[in-house]
Backbone as XML, in Angstrom:
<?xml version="1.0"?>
<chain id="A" units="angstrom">
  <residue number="1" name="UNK">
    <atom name="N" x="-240.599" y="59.991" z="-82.640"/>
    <atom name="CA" x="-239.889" y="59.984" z="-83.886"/>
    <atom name="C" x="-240.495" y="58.948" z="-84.827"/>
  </residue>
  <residue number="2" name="UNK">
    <atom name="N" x="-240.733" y="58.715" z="-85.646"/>
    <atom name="CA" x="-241.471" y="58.548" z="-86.779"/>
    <atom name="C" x="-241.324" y="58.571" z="-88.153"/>
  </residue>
  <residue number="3" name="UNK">
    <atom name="N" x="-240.379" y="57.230" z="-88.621"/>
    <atom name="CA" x="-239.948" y="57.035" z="-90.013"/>
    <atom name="C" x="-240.915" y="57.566" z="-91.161"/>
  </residue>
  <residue number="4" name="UNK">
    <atom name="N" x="-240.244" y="58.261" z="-91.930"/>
    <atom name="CA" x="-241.111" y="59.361" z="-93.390"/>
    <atom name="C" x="-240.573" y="57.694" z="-93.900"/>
  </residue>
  <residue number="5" name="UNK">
    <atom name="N" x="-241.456" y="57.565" z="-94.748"/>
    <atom name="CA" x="-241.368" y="56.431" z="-95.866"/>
    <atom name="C" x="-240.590" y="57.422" z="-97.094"/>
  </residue>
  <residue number="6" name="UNK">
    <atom name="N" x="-239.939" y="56.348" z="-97.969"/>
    <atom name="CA" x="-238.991" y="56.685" z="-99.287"/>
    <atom name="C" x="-239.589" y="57.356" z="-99.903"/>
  </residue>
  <residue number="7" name="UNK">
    <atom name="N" x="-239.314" y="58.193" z="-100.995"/>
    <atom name="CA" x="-240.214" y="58.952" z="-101.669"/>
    <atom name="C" x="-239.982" y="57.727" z="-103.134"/>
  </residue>
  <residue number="8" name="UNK">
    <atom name="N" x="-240.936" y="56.779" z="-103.597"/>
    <atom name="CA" x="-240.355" y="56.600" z="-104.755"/>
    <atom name="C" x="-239.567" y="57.356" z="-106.453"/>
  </residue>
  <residue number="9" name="UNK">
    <atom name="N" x="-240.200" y="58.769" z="-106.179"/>
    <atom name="CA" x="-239.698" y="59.271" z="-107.048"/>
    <atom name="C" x="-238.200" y="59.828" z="-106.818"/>
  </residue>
  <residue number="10" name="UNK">
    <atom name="N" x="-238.154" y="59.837" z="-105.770"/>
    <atom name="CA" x="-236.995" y="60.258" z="-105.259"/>
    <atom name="C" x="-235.531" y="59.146" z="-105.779"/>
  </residue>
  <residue number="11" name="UNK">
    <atom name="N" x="-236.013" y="58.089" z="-105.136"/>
    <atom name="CA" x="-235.651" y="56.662" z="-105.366"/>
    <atom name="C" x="-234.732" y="56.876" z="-106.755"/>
  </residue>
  <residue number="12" name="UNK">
    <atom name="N" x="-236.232" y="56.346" z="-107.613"/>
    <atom name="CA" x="-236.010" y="56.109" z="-109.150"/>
    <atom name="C" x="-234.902" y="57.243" z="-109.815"/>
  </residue>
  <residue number="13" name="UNK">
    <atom name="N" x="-235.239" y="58.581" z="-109.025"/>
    <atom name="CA" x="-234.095" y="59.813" z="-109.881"/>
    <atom name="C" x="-232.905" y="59.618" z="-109.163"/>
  </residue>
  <residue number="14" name="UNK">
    <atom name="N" x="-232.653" y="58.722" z="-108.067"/>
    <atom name="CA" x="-230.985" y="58.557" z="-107.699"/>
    <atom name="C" x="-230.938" y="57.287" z="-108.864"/>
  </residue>
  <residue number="15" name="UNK">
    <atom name="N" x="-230.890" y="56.653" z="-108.602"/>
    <atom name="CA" x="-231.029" y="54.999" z="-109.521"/>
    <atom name="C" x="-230.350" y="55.430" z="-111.024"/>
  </residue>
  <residue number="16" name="UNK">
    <atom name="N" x="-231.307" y="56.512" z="-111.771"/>
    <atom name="CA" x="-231.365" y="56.920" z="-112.757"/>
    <atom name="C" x="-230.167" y="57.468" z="-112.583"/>
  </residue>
  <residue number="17" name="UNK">
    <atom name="N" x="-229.349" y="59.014" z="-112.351"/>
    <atom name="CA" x="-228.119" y="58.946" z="-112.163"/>
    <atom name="C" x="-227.240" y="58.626" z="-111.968"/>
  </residue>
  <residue number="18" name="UNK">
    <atom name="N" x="-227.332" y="57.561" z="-111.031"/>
    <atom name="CA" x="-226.175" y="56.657" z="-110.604"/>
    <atom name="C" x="-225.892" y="55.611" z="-112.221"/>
  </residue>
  <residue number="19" name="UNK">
    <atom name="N" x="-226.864" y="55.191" z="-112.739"/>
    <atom name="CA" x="-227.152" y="54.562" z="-114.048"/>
    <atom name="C" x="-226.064" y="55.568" z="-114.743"/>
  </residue>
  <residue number="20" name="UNK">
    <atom name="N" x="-226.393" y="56.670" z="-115.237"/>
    <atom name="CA" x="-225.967" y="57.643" z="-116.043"/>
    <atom name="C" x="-224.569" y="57.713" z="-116.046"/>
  </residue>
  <residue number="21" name="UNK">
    <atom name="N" x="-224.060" y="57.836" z="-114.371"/>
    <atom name="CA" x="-223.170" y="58.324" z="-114.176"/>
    <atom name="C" x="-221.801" y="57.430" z="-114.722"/>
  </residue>
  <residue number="22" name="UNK">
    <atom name="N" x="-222.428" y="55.748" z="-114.162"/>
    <atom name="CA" x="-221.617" y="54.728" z="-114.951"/>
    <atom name="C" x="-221.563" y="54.537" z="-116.347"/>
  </residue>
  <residue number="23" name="UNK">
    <atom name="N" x="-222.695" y="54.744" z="-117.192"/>
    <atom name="CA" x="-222.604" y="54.317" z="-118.707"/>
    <atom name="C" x="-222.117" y="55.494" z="-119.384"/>
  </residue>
  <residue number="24" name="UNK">
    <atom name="N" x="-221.612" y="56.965" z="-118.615"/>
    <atom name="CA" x="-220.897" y="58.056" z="-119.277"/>
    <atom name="C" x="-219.181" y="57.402" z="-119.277"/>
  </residue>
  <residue number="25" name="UNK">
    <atom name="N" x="-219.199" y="56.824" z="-117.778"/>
    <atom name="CA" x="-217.098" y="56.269" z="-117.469"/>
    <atom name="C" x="-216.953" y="55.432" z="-118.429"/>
  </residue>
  <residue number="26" name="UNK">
    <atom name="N" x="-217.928" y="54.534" z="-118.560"/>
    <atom name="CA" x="-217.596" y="53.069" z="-119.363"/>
    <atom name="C" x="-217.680" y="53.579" z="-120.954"/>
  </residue>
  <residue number="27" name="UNK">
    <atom name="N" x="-218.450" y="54.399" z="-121.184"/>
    <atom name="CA" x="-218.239" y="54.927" z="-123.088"/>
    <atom name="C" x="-217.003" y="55.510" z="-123.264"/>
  </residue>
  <residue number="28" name="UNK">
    <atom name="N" x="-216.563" y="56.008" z="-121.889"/>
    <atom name="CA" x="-215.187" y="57.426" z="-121.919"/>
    <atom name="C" x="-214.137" y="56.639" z="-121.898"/>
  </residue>
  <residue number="29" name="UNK">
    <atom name="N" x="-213.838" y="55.371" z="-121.065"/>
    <atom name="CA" x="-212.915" y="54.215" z="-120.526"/>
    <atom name="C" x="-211.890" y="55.775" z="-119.664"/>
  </residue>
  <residue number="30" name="UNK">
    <atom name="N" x="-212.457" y="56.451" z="-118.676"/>
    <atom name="CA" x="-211.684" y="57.363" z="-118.225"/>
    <atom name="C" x="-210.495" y="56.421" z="-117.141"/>
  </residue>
  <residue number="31" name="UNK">
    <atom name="N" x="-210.084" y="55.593" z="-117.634"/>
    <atom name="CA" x="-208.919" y="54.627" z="-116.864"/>
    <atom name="C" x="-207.715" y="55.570" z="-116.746"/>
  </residue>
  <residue number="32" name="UNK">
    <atom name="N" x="-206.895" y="55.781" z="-115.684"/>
    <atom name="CA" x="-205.763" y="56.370" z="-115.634"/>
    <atom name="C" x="-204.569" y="56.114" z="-116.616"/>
  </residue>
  <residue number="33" name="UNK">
    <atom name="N" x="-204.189" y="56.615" z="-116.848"/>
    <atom name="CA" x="-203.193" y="56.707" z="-117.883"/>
    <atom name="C" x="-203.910" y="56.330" z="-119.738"/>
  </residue>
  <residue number="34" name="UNK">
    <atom name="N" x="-205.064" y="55.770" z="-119.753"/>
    <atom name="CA" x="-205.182" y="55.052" z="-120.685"/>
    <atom name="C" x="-205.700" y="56.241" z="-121.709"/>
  </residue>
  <residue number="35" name="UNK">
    <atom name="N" x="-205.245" y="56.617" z="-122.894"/>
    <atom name="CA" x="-205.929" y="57.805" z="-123.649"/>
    <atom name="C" x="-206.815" y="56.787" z="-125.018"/>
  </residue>
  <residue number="36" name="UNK">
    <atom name="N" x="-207.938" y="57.244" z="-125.059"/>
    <atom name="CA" x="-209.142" y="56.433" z="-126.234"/>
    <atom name="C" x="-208.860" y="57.321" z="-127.652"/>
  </residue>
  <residue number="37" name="UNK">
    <atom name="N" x="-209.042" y="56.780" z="-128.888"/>
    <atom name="CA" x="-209.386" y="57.472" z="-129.582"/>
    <atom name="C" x="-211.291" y="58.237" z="-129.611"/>
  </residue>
  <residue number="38" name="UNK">
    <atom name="N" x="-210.874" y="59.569" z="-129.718"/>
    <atom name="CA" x="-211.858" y="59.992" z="-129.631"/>
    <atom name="C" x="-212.179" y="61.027" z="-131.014"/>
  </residue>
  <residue number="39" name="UNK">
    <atom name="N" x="-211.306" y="61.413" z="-131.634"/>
    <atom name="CA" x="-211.309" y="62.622" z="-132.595"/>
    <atom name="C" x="-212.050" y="61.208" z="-133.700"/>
  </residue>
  <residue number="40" name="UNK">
    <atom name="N" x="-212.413" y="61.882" z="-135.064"/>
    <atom name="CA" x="-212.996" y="60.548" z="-135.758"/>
    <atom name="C" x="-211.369" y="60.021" z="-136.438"/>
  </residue>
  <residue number="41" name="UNK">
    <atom name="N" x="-211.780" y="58.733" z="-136.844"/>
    <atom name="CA" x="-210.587" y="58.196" z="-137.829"/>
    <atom name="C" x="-210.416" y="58.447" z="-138.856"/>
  </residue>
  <residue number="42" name="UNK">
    <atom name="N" x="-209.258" y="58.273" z="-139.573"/>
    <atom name="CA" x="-209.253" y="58.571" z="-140.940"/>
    <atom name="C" x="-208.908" y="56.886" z="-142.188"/>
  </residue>
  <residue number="43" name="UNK">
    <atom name="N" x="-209.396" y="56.778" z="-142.521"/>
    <atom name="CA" x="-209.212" y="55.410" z="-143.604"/>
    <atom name="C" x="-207.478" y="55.285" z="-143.819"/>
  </residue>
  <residue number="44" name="UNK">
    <atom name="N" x="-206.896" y="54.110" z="-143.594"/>
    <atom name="CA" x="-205.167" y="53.810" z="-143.321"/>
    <atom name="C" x="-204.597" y="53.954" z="-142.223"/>
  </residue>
  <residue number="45" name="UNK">
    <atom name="N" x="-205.238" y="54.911" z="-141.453"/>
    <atom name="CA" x="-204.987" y="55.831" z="-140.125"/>
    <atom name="C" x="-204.138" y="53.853" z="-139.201"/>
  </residue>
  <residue number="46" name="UNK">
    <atom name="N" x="-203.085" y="54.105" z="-138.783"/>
    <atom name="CA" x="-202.764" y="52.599" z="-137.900"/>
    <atom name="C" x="-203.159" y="53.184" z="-136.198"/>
  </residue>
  <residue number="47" name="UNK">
    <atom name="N" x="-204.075" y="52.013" z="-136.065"/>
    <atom name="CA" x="-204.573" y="52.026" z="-134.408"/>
    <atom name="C" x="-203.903" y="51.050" z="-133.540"/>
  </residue>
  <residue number="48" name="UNK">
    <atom name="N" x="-203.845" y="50.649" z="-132.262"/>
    <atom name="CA" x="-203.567" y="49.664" z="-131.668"/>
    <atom name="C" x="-204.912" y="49.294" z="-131.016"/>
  </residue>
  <residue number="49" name="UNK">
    <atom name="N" x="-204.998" y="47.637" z="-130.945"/>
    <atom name="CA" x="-206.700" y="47.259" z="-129.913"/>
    <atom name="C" x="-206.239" y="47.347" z="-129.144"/>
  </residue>
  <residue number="50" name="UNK">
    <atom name="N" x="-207.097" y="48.250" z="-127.913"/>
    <atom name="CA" x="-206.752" y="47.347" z="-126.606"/>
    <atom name="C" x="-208.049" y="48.184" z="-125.724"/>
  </residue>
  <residue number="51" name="UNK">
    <atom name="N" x="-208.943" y="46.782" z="-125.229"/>
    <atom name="CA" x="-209.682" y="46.991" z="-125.164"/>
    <atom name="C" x="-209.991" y="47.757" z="-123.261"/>
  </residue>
  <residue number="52" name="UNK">
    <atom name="N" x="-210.822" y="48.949" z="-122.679"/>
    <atom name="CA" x="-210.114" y="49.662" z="-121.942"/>
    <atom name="C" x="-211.214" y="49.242" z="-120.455"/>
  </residue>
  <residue number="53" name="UNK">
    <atom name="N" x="-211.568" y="47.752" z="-120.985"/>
    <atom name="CA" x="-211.955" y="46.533" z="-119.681"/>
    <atom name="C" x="-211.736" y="46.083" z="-119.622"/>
  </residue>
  <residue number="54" name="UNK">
    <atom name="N" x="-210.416" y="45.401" z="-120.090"/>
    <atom name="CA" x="-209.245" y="44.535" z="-120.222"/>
    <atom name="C" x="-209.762" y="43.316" z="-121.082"/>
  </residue>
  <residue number="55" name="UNK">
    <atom name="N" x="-208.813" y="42.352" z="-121.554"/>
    <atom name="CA" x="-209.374" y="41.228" z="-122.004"/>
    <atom name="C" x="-208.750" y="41.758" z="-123.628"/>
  </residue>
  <residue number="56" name="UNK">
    <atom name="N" x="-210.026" y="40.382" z="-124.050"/>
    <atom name="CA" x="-209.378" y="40.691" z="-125.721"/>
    <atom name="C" x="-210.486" y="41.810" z="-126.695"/>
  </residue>
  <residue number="57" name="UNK">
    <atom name="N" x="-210.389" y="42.405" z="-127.633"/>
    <atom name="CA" x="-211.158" y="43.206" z="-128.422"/>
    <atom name="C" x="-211.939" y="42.121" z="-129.374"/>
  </residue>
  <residue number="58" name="UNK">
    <atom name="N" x="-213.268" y="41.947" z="-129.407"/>
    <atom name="CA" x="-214.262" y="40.966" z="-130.447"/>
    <atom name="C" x="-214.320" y="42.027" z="-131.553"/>
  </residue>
  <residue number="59" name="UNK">
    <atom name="N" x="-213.979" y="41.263" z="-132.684"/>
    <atom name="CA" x="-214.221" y="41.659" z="-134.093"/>
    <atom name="C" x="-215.294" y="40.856" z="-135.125"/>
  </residue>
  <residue number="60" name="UNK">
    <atom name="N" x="-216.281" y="41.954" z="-135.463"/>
    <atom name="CA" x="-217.461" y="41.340" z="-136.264"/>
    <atom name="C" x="-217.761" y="41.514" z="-137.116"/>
  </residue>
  <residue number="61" name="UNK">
    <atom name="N" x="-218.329" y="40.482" z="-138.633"/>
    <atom name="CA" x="-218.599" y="40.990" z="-139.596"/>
    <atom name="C" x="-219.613" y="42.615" z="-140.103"/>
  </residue>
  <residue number="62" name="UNK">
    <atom name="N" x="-219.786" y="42.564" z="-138.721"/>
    <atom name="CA" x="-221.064" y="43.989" z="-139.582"/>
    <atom name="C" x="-221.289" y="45.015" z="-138.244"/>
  </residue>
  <residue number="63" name="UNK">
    <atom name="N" x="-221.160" y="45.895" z="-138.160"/>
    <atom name="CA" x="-221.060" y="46.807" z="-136.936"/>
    <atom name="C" x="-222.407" y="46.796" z="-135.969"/>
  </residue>
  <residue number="64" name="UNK">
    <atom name="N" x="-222.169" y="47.036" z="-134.787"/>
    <atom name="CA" x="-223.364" y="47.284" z="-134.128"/>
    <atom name="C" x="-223.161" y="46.425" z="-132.732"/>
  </residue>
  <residue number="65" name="UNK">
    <atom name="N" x="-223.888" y="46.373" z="-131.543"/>
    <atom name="CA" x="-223.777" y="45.726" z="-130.435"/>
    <atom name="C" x="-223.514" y="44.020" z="-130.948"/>
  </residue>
  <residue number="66" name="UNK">
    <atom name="N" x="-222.662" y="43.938" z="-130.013"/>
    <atom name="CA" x="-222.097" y="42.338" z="-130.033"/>
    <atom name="C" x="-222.563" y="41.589" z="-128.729"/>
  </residue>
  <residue number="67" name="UNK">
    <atom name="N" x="-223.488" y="40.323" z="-129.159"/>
    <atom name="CA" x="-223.740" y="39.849" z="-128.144"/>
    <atom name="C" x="-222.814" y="39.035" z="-127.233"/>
  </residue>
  <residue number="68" name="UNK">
    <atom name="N" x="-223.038" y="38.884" z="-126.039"/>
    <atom name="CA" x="-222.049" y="38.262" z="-125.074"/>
    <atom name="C" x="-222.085" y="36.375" z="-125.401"/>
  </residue>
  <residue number="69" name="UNK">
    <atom name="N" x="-223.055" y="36.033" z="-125.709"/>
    <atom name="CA" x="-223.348" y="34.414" z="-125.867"/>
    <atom name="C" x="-222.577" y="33.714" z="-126.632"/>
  </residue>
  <residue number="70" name="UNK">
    <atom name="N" x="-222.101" y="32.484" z="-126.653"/>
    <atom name="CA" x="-221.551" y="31.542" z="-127.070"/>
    <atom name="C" x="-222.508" y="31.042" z="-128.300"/>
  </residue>
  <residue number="71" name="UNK">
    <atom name="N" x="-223.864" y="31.119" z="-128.762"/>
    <atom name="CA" x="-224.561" y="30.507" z="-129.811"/>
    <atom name="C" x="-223.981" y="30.127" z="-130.881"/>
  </residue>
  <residue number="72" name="UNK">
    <atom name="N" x="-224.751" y="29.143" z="-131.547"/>
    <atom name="CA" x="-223.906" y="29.318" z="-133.114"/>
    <atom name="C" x="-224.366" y="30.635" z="-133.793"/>
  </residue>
  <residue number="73" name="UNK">
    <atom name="N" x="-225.643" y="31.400" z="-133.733"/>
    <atom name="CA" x="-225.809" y="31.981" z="-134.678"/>
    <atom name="C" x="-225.037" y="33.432" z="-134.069"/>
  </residue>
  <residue number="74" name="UNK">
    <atom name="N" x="-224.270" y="33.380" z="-133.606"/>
    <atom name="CA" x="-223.269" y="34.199" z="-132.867"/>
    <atom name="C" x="-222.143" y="34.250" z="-133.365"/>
  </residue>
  <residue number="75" name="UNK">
    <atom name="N" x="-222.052" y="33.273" z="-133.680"/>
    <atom name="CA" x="-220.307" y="32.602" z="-133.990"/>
    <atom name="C" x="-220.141" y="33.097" z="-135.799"/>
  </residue>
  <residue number="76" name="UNK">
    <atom name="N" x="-221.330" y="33.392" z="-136.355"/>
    <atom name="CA" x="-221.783" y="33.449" z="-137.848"/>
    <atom name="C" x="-221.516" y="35.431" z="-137.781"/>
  </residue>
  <residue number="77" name="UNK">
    <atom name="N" x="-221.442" y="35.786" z="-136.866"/>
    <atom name="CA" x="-221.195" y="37.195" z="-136.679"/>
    <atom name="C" x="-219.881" y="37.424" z="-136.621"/>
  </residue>
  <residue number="78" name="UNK">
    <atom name="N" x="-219.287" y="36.286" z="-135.595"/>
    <atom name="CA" x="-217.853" y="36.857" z="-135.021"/>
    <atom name="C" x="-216.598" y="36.644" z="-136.336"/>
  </residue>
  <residue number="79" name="UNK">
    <atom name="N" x="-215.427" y="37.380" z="-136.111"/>
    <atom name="CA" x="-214.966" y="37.371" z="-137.340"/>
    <atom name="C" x="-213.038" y="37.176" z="-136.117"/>
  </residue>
  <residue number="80" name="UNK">
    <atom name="N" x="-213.173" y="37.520" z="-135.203"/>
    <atom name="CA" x="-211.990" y="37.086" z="-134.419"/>
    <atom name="C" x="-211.809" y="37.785" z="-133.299"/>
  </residue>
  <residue number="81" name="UNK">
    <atom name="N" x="-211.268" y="37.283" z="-132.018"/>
    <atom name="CA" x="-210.810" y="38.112" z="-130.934"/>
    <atom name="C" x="-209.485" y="38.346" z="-130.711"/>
  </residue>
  <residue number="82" name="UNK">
    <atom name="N" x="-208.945" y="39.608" z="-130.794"/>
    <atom name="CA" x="-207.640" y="39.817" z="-130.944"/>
    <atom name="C" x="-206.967" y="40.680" z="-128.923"/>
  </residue>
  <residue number="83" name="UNK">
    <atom name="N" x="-205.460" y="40.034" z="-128.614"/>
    <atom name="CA" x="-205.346" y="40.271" z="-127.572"/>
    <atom name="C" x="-205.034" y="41.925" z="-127.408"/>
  </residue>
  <residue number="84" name="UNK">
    <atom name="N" x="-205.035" y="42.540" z="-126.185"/>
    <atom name="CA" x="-204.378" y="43.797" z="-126.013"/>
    <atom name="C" x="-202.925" y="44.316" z="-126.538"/>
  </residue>
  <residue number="85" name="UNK">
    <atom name="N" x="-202.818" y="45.178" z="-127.447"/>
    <atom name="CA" x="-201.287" y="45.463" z="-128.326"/>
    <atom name="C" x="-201.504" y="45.130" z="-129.714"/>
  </residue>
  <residue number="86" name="UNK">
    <atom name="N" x="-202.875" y="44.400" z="-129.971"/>
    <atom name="CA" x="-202.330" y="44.212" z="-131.420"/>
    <atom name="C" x="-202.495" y="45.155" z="-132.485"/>
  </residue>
  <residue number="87" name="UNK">
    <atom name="N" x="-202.018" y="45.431" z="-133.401"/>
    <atom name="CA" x="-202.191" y="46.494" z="-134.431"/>
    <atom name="C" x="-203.025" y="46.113" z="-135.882"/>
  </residue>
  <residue number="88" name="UNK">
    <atom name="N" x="-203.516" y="47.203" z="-135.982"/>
    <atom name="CA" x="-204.604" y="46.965" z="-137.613"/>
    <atom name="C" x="-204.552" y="48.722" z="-138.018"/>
  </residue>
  <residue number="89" name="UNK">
    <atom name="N" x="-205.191" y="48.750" z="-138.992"/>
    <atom name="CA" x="-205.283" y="49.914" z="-139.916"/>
    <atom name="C" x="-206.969" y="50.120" z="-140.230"/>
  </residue>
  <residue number="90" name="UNK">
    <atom name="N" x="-207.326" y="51.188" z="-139.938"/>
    <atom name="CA" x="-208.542" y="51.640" z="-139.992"/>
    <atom name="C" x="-209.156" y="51.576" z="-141.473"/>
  </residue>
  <residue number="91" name="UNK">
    <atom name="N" x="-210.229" y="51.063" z="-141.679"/>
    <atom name="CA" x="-211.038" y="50.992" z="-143.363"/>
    <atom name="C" x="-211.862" y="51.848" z="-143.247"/>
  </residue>
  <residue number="92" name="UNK">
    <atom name="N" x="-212.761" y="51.986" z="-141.793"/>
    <atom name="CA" x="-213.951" y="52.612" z="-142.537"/>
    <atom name="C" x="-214.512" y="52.890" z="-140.790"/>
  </residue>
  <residue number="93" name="UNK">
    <atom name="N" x="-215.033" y="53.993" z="-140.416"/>
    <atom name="CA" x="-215.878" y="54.561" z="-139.281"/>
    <atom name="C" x="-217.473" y="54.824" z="-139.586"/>
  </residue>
  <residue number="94" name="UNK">
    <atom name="N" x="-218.265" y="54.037" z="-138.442"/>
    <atom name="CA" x="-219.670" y="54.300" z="-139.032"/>
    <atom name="C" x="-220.063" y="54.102" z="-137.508"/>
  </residue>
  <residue number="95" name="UNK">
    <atom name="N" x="-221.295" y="55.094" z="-137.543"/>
    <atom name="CA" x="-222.057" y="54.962" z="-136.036"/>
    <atom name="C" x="-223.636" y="54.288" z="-136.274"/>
  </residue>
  <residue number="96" name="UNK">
    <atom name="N" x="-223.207" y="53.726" z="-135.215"/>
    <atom name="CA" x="-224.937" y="52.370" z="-135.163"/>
    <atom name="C" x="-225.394" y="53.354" z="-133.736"/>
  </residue>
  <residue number="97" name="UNK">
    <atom name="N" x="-226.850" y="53.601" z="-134.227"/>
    <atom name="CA" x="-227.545" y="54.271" z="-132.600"/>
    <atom name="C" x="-226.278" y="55.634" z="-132.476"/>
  </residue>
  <residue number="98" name="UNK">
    <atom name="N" x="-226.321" y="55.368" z="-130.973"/>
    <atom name="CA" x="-225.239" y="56.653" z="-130.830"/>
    <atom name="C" x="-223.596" y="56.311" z="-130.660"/>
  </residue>
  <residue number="99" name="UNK">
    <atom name="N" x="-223.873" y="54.578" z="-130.831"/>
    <atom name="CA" x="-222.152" y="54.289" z="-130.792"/>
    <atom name="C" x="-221.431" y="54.127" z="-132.144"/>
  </residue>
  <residue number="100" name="UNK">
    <atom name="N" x="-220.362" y="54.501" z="-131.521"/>
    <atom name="CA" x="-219.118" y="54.881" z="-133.169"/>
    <atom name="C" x="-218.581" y="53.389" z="-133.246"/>
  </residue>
  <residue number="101" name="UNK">
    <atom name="N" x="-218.521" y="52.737" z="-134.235"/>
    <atom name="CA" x="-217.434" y="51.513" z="-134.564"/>
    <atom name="C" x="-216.602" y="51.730" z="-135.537"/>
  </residue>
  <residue number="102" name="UNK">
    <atom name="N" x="-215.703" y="51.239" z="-135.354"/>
    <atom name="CA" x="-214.842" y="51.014" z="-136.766"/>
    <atom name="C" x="-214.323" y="49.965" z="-137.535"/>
  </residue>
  <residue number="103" name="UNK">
    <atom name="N" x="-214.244" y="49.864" z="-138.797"/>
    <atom name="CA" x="-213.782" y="48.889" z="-139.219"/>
    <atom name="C" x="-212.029" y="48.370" z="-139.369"/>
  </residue>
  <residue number="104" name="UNK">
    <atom name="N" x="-211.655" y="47.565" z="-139.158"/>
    <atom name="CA" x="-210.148" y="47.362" z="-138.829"/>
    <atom name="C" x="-209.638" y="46.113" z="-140.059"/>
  </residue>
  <residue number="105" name="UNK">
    <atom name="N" x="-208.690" y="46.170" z="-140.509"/>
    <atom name="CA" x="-208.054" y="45.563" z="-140.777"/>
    <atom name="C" x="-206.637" y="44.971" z="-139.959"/>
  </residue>
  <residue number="106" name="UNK">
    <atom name="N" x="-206.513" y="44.220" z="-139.304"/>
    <atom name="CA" x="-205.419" y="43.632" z="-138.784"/>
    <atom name="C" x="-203.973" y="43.468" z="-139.454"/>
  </residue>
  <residue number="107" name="UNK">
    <atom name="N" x="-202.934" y="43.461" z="-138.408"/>
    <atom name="CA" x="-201.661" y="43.311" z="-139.781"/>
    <atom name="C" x="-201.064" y="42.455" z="-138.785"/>
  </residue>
  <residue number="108" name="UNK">
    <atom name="N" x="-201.336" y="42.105" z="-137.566"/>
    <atom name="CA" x="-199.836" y="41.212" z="-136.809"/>
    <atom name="C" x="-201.069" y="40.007" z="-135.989"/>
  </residue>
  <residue number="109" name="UNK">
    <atom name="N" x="-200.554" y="38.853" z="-135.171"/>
    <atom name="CA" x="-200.853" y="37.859" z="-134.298"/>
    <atom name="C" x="-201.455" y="37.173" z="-135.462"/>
  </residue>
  <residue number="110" name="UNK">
    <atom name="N" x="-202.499" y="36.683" z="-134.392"/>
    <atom name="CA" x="-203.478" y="35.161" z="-134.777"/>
    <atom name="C" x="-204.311" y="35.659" z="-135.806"/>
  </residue>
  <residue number="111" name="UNK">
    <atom name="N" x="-204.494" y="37.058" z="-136.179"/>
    <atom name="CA" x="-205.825" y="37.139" z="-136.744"/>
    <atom name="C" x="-204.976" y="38.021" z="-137.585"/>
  </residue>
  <residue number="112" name="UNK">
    <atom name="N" x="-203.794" y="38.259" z="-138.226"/>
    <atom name="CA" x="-202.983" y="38.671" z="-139.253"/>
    <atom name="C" x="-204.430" y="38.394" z="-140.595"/>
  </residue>
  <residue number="113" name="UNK">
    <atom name="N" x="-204.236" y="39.958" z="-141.653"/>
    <atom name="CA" x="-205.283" y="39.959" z="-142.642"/>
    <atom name="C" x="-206.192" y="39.767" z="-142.440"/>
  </residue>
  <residue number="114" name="UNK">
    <atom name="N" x="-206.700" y="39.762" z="-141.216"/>
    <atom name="CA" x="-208.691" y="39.633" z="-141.156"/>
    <atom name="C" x="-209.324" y="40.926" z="-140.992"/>
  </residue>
  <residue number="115" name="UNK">
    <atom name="N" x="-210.285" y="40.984" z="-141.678"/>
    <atom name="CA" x="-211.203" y="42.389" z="-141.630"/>
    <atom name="C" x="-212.504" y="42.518" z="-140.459"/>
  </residue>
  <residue number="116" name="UNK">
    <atom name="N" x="-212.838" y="43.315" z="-139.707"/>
    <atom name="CA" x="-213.881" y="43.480" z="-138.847"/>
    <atom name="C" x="-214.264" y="44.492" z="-138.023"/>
  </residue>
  <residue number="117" name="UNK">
    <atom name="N" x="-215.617" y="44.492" z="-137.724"/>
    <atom name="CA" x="-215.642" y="45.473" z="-136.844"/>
    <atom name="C" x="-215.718" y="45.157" z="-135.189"/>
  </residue>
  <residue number="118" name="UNK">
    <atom name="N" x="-215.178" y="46.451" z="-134.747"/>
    <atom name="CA" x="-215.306" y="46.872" z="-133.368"/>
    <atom name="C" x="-215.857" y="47.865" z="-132.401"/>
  </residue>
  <residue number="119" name="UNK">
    <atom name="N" x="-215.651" y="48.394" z="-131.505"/>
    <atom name="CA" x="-216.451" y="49.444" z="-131.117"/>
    <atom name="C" x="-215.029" y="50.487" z="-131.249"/>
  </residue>
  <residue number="120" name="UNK">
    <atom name="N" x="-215.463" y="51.717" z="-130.814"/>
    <atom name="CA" x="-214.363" y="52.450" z="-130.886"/>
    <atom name="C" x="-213.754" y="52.659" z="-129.903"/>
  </residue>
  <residue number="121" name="UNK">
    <atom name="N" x="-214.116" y="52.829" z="-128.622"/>
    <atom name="CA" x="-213.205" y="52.708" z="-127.274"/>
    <atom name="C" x="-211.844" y="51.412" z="-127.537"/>
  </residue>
  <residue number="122" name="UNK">
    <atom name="N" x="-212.398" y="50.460" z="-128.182"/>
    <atom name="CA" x="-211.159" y="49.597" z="-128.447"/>
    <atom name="C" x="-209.826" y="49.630" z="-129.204"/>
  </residue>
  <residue number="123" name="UNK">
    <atom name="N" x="-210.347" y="51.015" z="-129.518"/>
    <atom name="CA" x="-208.968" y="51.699" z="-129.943"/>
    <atom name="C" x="-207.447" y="52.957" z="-129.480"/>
  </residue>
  <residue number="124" name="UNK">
    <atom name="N" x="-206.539" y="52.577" z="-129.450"/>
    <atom name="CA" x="-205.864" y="53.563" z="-128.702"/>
    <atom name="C" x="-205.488" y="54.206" z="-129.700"/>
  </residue>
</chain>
């Protein structure tokens, strides 16, 4: 008996799906019970954040991937982090690459009247 060595291509095309298979759940937030907005928004439209990996929703002056780092020139982006439940009113929907964000206006907590963007899974 006589071990066949891995096929690397073989390898790389599980890897690659398994990849796929996670960054399709995590865009969908297919969490039980939890329903995403998915249809597009409409401008006034009232949303609730809540973001569907728990934690708080980051809001930024200008749409597009938000980096994870503490930097200052980070902090010149961020515009507020609001907890799970809070409510805002939709301004404006625009897609960066293939992800949808939206723009929010806030109306209740810590960040009452602040404007920013988010991604759109962070919306229920």
């Amino acid at each position: 008996m006589s071990k066949q060595p891995i096929n690397p291509k073989a390898l790389y095309a599980l890897i690659a799906i398994v990849a796929l298979i996670s960054l399709i759940k995590a865009l969908t937030g297919d969490d039980a019970g939890q329903v995403q907005v998915r249809a597009p928004v409409t401008s006034g439209q009232g949303v609730i954040l809540d973001n569907p990996n728990g934690g708080l929703s980051h809001l930024t002056v200008s749409p597009g991937l938000m980096n994870a780092t503490d930097s200052e020139d980070d902090s010149d982006q961020s515009v507020c982090t609001v907890p799970p439940g809070t409510h805002g009113i939709v301004e404006e929907e625009q897609v960066v690459g293939l992800l949808p964000f939206v723009k929010v206006k806030i109306i209740d907590g810590e960040c009452q009247g602040q404007t920013g963007w988010t991604s759109k899974i962070n919306l229920k």
